[in-house]
N, C-alpha and C positions, 0 to 999 in steps of 0.2 A: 265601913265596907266599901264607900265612892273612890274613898282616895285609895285604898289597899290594890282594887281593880284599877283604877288609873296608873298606879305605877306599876305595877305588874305589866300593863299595855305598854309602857314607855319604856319598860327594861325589855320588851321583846321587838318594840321597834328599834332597838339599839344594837340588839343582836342580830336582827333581818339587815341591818345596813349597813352591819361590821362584817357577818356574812359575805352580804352582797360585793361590799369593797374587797373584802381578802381572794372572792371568787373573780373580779374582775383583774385583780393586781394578779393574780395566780396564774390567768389567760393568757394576759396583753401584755405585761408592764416588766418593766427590767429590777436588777436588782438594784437596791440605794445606790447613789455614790458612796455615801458615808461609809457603806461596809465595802468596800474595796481594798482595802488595806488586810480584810481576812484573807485576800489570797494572795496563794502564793506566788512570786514567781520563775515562771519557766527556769528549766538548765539550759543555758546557755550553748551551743557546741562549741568546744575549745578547739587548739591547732590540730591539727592533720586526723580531726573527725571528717565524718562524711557526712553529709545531711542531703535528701532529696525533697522536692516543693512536687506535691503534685495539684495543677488546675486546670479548671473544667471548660474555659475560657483564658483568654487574652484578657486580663486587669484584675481576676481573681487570686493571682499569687499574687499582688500587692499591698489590694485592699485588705486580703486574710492576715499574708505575714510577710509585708515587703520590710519591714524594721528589724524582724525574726533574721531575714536571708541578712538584710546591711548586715545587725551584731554579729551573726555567726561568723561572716567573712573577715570582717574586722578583727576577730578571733584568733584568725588564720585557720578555718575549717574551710572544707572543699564544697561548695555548693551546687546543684544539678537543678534546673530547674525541667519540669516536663509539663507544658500545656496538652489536656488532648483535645481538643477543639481551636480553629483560630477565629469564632466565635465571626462564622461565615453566615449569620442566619440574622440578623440585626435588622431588620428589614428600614426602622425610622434612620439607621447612621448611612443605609447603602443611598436610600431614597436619597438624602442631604447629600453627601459626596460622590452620585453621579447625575442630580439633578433629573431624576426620572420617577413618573410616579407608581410607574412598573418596570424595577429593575431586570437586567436580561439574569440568567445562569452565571454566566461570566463576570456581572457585576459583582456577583455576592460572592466571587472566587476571588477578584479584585479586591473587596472591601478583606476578603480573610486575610491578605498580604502586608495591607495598610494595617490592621492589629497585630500580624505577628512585629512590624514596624516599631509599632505604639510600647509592644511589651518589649523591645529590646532595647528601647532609649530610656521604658522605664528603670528596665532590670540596671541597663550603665546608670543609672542615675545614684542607684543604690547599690553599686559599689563588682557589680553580674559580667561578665563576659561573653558577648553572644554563642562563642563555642559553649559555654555551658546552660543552653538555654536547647531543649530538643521538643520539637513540632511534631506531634503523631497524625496529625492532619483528618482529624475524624470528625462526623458530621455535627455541625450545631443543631440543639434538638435535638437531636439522635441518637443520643446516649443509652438512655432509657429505650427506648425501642431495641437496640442494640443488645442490650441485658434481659430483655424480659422476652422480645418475639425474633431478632433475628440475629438469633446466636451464631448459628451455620448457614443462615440465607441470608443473601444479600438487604442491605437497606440503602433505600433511594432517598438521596437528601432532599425534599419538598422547596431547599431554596437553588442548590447548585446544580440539583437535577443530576449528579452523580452518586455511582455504588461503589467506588472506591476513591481515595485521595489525589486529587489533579493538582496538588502542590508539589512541585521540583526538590523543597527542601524537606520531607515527611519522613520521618524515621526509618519509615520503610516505604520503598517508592511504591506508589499505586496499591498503598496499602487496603484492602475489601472491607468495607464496612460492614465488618458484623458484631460482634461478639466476644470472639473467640478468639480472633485477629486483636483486639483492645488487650484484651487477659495476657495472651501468648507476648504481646511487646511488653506490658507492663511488668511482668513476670522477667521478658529478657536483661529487660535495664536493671533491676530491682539486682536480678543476681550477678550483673556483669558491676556494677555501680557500688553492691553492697553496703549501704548507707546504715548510720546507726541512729542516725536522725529521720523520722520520716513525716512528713507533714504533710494533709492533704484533708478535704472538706468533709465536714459535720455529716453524721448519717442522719441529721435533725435536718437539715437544709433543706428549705421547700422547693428550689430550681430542682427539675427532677434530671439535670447536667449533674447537678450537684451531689446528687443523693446516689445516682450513677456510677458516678468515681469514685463514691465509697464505696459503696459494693464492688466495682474493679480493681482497686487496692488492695481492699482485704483479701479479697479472692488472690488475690495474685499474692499476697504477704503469707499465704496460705502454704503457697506452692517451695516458693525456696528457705531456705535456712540462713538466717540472720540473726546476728546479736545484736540487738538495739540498747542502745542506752537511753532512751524516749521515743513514744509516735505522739504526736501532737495532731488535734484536727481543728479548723477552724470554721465560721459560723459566716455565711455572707446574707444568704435569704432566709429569712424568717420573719413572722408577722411581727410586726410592730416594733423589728428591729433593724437598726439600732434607736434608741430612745435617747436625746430627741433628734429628730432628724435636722439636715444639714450640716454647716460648715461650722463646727463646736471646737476648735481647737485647746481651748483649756477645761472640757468634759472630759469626762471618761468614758470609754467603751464596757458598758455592762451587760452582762449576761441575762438571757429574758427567763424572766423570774418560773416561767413554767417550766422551766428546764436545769434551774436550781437542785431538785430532787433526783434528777440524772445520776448513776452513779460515778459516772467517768467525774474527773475533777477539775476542776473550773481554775485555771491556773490565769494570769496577768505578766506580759511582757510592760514594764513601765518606759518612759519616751522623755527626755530632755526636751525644752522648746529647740533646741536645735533638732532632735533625731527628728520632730513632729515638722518639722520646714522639711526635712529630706524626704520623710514618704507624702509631702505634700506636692514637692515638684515631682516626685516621681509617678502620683497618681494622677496630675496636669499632663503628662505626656500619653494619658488614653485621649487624645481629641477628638477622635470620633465619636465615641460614648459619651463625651463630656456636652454631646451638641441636646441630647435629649434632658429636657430637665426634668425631665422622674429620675434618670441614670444620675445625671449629674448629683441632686439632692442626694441618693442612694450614697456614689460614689464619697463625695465631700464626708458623709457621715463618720467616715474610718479614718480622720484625719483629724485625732483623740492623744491624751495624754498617756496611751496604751495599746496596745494588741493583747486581745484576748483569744483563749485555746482553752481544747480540754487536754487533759490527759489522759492516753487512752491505757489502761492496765490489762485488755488482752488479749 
C-alpha cells in the first residue's frame, strides 16, 4: 500500500511539472528551432507586382521585413514603403544626440529628421529608392490615442509639443493629428498605389504604435477594393520575443509559442549568410537607436537566418 501511494505521489508530481513546463513554454517561450522547417515559406512578389511595407516607426520596416522588400525588388516588383511615425518621441536617442538632459520640442523634430535619415540609408542599403519611401509624419506615441480618443480632435505630441506634422517632407503638409487624418491617407495611398502585396505589423504587437497601424490598415483595407495576392504582418514587440536575445546570426527567428494556436499562419522567409550580412548593415544604419542597448539587443535580435510573418486570410 506504501509503495502504491508513493508512486502515485511521483506520477502526479510529474504531471504538476509537465504542467507547469508546457504552461510556462505556452506563455513565454518560442517555438523549436527544430520545427522550423514545418513552415512554410512566404510568396515571394514577382515582376511588376506591387507590394506596400507599412511601419510604425523609423527601423520597423527593416527589422519586420527589410529581406521581404530586398527579395521582392530583386524580383522586379515595385516597392512603396510608408512610415507613419519618424519615431520623433525616443527621448534616450534625442538625449545622446543633442547632449541635453531635457531636450527642447525642436530637438525631438530634429531627432525625427535624423531617422527618417537612418531609414533611407537603410532602405538604399536593401536595394529602396528614397522616392519610394513616403513620411506621413504623425505623432510618436500617438498612434493609439489617435485611434481610440482623438479621432476628429486634435492630439498634442507630449514630445514635439505639436497637433499637426512640422515636417517639410509629410505626405501631406501640416497634416492634423488625429484619427481620421491617419485612415483618410492611408486609405489614399492604398487606392492610388493599389498593392497586391501588403505588409504591415502584428495586431499581437505589444508597442501600442504597433497595434495602432494594424488597426489603421485594416480599417483603411476596408475602405478600398483590391485584389491581393497576400497580406503578410510581422511581429517586432512581444514578450520574451525574439528568443534568444541579441546578435544570433546562425539562429532562427521563431514564433512565440503562445501565438502558435493563432489562426492566421505562421509562414518563414529563409536568408543566405549573404542576405543575413544585408539586412545586417542595413539595420547598422539606425545609429541613433543602436546608441541604447536595450534597442540595440532588441534591434540585433532580427539579424536571424529568416524573417518571420503571418498570413493574414481576411
Amino acid at each position: 500500500m506504501f509503495i502504491r501511494k508513493r508512486f502515485i505521489l511521483i506520477i502526479l508530481g510529474l504531471v504538476v511539472v509537465l504542467a507547469g513546463f508546457l504552461y510556462y513554454y505556452r506563455q513565454f517561450q518560442s517555438l523549436p528551432e527544430f520545427a522550423m522547417p514545418l513552415l512554410n515559406e512566404v510568396s515571394l512578389p514577382q515582376k511588376d507586382d506591387r507590394v506596400i511595407v507599412f511601419a510604425p516607426h523609423c527601423d520597423d520596416e527593416t527589422l519586420g521585413s527589410g529581406m521581404f522588400i530586398n527579395r521582392s525588388l530583386a524580383n522586379g516588383a515595385k516597392v512603396t514603403v510608408v512610415i507613419l511615425t519618424n519615431g520623433d518621441g525616443h527621448r534616450y536617442s534625442t538625449v545622446e544626440e543633442f547632449k541635453k538632459i531635457y531636450p527642447t520640442p525642436q530637438d525631438y523634430i530634429d531627432s525625427g529628421y535624423k531617422r527618417q535619415e537612418e531609414s533611407i540609408n537603410a532602405l538604399g542599403k536593401l536595394g529602396l529608392s528614397k522616392e519610394n519611401i513616403i513620411f506621413l509624419g504623425f505623432p510618436d506615441h500617438g498612434l493609439k490615442n489617435m485611434l481610440d480618443s482623438n479621432w476628429t480632435n486634435s492630439y498634442e505630441s507630449t514630445f514635439t509639443k505639436k497637433n499637426s506634422s512640422p515636417y517639410s517632407n509629410s505626405y501631406v503638409n501640416k497634416a492634423p493629428y488625429k484619427g481620421e487624418e491617419v485612415q483618410n491617407e492611408l486609405t489614399k495611398i492604398l487606392a492610388d498605389k493599389n498593392p497586391n502585396y501588403i505588409v504591415y505589423p502584428s495586431e499581437f504587437d505589444g508597442h501600442p504604435d504597433h497595434f495602432a497601424t494594424n488597426s489603421f490598415v485594416s480599417r483603411a483595407l476596408d475602405k478600398v477594393s483590391l485584389t491581393t495576392k497576400a497580406k503578410y504582418t510581422y511581429l517586432v514587440h512581444y514578450s520574451n520575443f525574439p528568443l534568444p536575445r541579441g546578435l544570433k546570426r546562425t539562429r532562427f527567428l521563431t514564433p512565440p509559442a503562445k501565438l502558435i494556436q493563432v489562426q492566421e499562419i505562421w509562414q518563414k522567409l529563409s536568408l543566405t549568410d549573404g542576405q543575413v550580412q544585408v539586412k545586417e548593415s542595413a539595420i547598422n544604419q539606425y545609429t541613433s537607436q543602436l546608441q541604447s542597448p536595450a534597442l540595440k539587443v532588441l534591434m540585433q535580435s532580427f539579424i536571424r537566418k529568416n524573417e518571420l510573418f503571418t498570413l493574414v486570410s481576411k
